[in-house]
C-alpha positions in Angstrom: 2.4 12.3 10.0 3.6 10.2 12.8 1.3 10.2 15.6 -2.4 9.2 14.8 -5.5 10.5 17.2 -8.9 9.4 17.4 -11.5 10.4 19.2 -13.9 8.0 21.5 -16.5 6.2 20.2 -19.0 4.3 22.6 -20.0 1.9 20.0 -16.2 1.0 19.5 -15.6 0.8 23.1 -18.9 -1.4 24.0 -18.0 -3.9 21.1 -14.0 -3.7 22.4 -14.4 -4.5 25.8 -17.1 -7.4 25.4 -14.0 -9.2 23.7 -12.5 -12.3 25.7 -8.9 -12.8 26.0 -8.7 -15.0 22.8 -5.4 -14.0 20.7 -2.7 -15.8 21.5 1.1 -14.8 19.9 3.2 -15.2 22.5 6.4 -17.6 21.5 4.4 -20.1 23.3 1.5 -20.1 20.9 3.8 -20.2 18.0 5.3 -23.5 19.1 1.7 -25.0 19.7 0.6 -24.0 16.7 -1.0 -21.1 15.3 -2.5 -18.2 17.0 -6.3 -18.5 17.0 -9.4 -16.2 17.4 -12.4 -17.9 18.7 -15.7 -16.8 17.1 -16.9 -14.7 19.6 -14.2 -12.3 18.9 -13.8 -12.7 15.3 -18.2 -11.6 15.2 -16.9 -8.6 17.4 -14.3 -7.5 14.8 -16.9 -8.2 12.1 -19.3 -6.0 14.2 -16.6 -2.6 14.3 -15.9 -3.4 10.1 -19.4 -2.7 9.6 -20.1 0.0 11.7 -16.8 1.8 10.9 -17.5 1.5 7.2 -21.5 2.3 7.7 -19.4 6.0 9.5 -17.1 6.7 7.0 -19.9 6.0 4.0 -17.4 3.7 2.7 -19.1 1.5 -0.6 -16.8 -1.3 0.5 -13.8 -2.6 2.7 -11.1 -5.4 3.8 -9.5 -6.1 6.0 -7.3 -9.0 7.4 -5.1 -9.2 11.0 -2.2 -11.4 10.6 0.2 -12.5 13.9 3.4 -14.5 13.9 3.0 -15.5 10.5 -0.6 -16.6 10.2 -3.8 -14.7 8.9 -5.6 -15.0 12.4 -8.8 -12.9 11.2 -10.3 -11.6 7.7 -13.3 -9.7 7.1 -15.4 -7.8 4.6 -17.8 -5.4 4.6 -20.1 -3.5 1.9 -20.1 -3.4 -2.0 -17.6 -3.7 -4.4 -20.0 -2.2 -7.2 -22.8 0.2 -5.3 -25.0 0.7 -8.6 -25.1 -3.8 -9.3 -24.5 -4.5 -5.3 -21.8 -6.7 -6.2 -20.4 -7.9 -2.2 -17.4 -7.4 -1.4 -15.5 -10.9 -0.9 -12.3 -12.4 0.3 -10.7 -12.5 -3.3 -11.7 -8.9 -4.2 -8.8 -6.9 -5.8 -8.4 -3.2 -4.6 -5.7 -0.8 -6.5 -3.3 -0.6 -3.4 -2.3 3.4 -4.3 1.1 4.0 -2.6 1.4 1.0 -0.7 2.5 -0.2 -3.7 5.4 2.1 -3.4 6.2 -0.3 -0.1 6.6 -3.6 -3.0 8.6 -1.3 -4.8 11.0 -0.6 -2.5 11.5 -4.1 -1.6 11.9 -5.3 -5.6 14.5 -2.4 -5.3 16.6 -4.0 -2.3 16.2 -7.4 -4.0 17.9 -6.0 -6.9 20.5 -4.4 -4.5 21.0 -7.7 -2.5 21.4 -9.5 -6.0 24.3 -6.4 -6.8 22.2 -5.4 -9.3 22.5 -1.9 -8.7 24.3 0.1 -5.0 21.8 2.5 -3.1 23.8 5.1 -3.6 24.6 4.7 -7.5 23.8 8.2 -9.1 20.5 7.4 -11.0 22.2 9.1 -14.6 23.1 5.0 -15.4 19.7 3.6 -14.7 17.0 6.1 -16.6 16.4 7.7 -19.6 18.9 10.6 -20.5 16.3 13.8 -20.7 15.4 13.5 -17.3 17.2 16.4 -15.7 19.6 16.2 -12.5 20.2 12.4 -12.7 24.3 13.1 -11.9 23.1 14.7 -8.6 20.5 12.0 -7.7 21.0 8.2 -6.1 18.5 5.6 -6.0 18.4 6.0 -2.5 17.0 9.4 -2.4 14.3 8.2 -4.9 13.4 5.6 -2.4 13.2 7.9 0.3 11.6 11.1 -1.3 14.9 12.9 -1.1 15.8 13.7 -4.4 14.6 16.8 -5.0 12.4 16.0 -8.2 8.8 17.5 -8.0 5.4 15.5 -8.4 4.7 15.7 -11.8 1.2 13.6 -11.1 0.3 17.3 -9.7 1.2 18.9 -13.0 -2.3 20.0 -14.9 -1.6 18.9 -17.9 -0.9 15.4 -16.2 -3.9 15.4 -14.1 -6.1 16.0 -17.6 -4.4 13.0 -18.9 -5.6 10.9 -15.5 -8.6 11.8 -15.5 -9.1 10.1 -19.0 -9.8 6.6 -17.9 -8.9 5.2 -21.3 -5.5 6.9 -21.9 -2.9 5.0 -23.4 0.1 5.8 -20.5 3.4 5.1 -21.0 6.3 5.4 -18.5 7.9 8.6 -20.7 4.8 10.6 -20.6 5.7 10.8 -17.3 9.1 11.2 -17.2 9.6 13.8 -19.6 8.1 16.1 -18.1 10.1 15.8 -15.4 12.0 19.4 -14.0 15.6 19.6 -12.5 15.4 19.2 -8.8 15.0 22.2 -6.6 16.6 21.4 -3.4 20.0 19.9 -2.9 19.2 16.1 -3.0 19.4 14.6 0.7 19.1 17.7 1.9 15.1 17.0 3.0 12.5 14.9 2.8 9.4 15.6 0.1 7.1 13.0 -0.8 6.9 12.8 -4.5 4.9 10.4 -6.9 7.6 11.0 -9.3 10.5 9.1 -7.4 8.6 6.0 -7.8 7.7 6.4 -11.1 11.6 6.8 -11.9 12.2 3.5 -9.7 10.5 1.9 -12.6 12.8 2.9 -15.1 15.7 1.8 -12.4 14.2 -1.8 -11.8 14.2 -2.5 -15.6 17.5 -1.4 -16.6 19.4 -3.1 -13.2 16.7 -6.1 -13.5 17.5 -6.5 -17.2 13.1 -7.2 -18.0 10.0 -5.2 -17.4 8.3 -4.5 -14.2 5.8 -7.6 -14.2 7.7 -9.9 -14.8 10.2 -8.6 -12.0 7.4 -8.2 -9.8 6.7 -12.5 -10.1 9.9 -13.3 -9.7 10.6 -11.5 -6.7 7.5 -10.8 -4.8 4.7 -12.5 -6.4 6.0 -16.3 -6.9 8.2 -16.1 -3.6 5.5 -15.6 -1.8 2.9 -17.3 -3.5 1.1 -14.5 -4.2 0.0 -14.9 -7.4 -3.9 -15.1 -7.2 -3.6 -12.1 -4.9 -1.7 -9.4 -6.6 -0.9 -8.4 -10.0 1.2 -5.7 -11.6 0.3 -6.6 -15.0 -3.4 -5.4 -15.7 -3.7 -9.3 -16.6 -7.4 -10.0 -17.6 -8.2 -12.7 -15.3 -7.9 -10.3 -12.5 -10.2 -7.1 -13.7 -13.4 -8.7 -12.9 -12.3 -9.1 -9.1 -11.4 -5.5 -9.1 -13.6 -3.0 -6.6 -14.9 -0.1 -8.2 -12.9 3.1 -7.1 -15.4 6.0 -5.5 -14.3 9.5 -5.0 -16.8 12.5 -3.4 -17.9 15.2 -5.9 -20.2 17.5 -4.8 -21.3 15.4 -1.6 -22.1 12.6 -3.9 -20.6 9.8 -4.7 -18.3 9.4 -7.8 -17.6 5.8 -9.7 -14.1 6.7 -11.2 -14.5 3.4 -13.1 -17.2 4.9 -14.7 -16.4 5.2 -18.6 -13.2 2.9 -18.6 -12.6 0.4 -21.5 -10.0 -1.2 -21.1 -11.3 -4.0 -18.4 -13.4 -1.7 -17.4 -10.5 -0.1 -15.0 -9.4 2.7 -15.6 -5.9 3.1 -17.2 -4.4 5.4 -14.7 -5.1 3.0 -11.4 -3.5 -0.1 -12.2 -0.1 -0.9 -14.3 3.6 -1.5 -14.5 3.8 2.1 -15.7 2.7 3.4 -12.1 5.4 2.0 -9.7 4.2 4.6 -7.4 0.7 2.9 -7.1 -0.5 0.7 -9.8 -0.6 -3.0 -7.9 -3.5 -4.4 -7.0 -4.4 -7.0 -4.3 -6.4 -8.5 -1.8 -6.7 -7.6 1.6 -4.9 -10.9 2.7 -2.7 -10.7 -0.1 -1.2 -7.4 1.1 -1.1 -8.7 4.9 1.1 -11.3 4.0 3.7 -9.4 2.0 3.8 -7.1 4.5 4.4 -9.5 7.7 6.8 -11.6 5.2 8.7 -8.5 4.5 8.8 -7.1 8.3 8.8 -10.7 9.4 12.3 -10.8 7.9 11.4 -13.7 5.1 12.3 -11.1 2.4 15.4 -9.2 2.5 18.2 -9.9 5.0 18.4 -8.4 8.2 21.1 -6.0 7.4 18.9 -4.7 3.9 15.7 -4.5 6.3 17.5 -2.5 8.5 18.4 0.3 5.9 15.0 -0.1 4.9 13.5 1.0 8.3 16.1 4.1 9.0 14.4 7.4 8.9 15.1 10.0 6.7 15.1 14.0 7.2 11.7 14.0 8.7 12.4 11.5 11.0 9.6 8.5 10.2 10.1 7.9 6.2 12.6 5.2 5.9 12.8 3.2 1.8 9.2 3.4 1.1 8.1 3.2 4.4 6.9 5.1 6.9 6.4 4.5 10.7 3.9 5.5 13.4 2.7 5.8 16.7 -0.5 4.6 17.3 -2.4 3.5 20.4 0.4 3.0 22.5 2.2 0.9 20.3 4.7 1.7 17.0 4.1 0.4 13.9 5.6 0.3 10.1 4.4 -0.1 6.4 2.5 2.2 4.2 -0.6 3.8 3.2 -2.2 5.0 0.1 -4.7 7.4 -1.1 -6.0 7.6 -5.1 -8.7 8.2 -7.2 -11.3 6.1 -5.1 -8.9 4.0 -3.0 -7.8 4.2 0.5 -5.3 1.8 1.8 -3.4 0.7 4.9 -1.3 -1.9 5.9 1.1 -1.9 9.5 3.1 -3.9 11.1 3.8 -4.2 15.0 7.0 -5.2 15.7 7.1 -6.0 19.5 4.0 -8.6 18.9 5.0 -9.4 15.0 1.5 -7.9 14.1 0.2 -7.0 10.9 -3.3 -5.5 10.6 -4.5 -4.3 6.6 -7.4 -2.4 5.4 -8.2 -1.7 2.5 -11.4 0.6 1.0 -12.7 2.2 -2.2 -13.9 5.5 -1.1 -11.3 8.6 -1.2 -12.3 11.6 0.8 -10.6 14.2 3.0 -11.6 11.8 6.1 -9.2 9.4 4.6 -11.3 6.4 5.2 -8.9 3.3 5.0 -7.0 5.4 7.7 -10.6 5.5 10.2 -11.4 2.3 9.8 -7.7 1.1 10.6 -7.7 2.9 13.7 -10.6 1.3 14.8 -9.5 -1.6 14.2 -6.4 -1.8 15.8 -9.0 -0.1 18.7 -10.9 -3.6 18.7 -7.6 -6.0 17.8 -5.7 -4.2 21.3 -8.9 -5.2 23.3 -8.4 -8.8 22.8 -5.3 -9.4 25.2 
């Protein structure tokens, strides 16, 4: 889960090493002004988009590199509707899956900056009473799949319900069918949709409003984000909304296909899914996540409980870390229902590279495509 591999590709290493020594983040860059990537480079990283997403058979992707604080490179690549060949561009909207469970974490720690709520309050105070175990529970072990609780979004009778695009969710649907945990809360590390889903229930009763509106005041507006995220399935953002693809029977699926309610379906975007319901642009997402690892958002001491590893030694407060190409990195990924996602942050040169995609399949596109590249961004030094 830690360690990413990826085979050789000549095509990736012909475009990589054609790249001059163009990105500039040293601390001497930053005080000139903002790193830079001359067009050479930038029609290079273009050039591995297309081809990676022409591989994977991906309808449509973004992506954006960010270094130090500034977007240094954005591209796009494909369709964000195959059957009307709609392009993908810079403002389209993706649902983010479980990196939203990343800006979930974070609205959590605001809260817990603000003394809200504690970390390690027993969740019984913050969520609806028939939810079984909740004395035994804190909201940290929510935030770091510890708690025990299954993943109800497995459940069948749940998976029928998502794979109505029209159903009329709400946050107890969910919940109550929630079962008493069945390890010892702490004791290990299971990743569970559920946890996040509860988080929701914990942000509104410590935030004292609903999810949305939490989301704007602490993410959203902060960062000026506004035009590039939304929690709220607001109107004005569904027609910038890619559709979703999944693979069924070696063909491709549109999961948007039969959804009413602006035209996306209910299940992919919402304040009722704080386990993966946001939805953003590529850029949008590359600047929360270098604001957040960049240290802009919480305070140093907050980001550092953030970042500690849990049981199986990566998954910190909705967050994960990895090794990849020679270097470490942290954020999040996401996989659902026609969207692939990843966003990363490199610590040592205060890197952020996201990509985001609307094909699911066991290749995991978003997950390809990133590791290619980060291939192509190393290359440029």
């Amino acid at each position: 889960m830690n360690v990413r591999r990826l085979p050789s590709s000549l095509w990736l290493l012909a475009a990589a090493s054609a790249v001059a020594c163009v990105l500039h983040a040293q601390a001497s860059a930053r005080a000139a002004g903002a790193p830079t990537i001359d067009r050479a480079a930038s029609d290079k990283l273009q050039a591995v988009l297309d081809e990676s997403r022409r591989k994977t058979g991906t309808p449509g992707v973004s992506a954006a590199v960010m270094v130090d604080g500034h977007v240094v490179w954005q591209g796009q690549s494909g369709y964000a509707d195959s059957g009307r060949r709609q392009p993908i561009v810079a403002g389209t909207l993706y649902s983010l899956a479980s990196v939203t469970k990343m800006f979930v974490s974070t609205m959590v720690l605001r809260l817990y900056e603000r003394g809200d709520l504690r970390l390690d309050d027993p969740i019984e105070a913050y969520v609806p009473s028939y939810i079984p175990s909740t004395d035994r529970v804190t909201i940290r072990e929510l935030l770091g799949h510890t708690s025990g609780y299954d993943d109800v979004e497995g459940y069948p009778d749940i998976i029928r319900m998502l794979n109505d695009p029209n159903f009329h969710w709400r946050r107890d649907i969910v919940l109550r069918r929630v079962k008493p945990v069945h390890f010892k809360p702490g004791s290990k590390f299971e990743y569970s949709n559920t946890n996040y889903v509860m988080l929701g229930a914990v942000l509104e009763h410590a935030g004292g409003t609903t999810v949305d509106v939490l989301f704007d005041r602490l993410i959203a507006k902060p960062l000026a984000l506004e035009g590039d995220a939304d929690f709220a399935r607001l109107a004005r953002f569904a027609p910038r909304i890619a559709h979703g693809y999944d693979v069924e029977n070696n063909k491709l699926l549109d999961t948007f296909s039969g959804a009413r309610d602006l035209g996306v379906p209910t299940g992919d975007w919402g304040p009722v899914w704080t386990d993966g319901g946001i939805v953003a642009s590529a850029a949008g997402v590359a600047r929360f996540t270098d604001a957040l690892y960049g240290g802009r958002i919480l305070r140093a001491a907050t980001l550092a409980q953030m970042l500690r590893a849990g049981p199986d030694g990566s998954y910190g407060l909705g967050t994960l870390r990895l090794r990849f190409d020679g270097h470490t990195w942290q954020g999040h990924d996401g996989f659902y229902s026609g969207f692939t996602t990843e966003t990363f942050y490199d610590f040592s040169r205060r890197m952020t590279v996201t990509v985001l995609t609307n094909r699911t399949d066991n290749n995991d596109p978003a997950a390809a495509i990133w590791n290619h590249l980060v291939i192509a961004v190393d290359a440029l030094r």
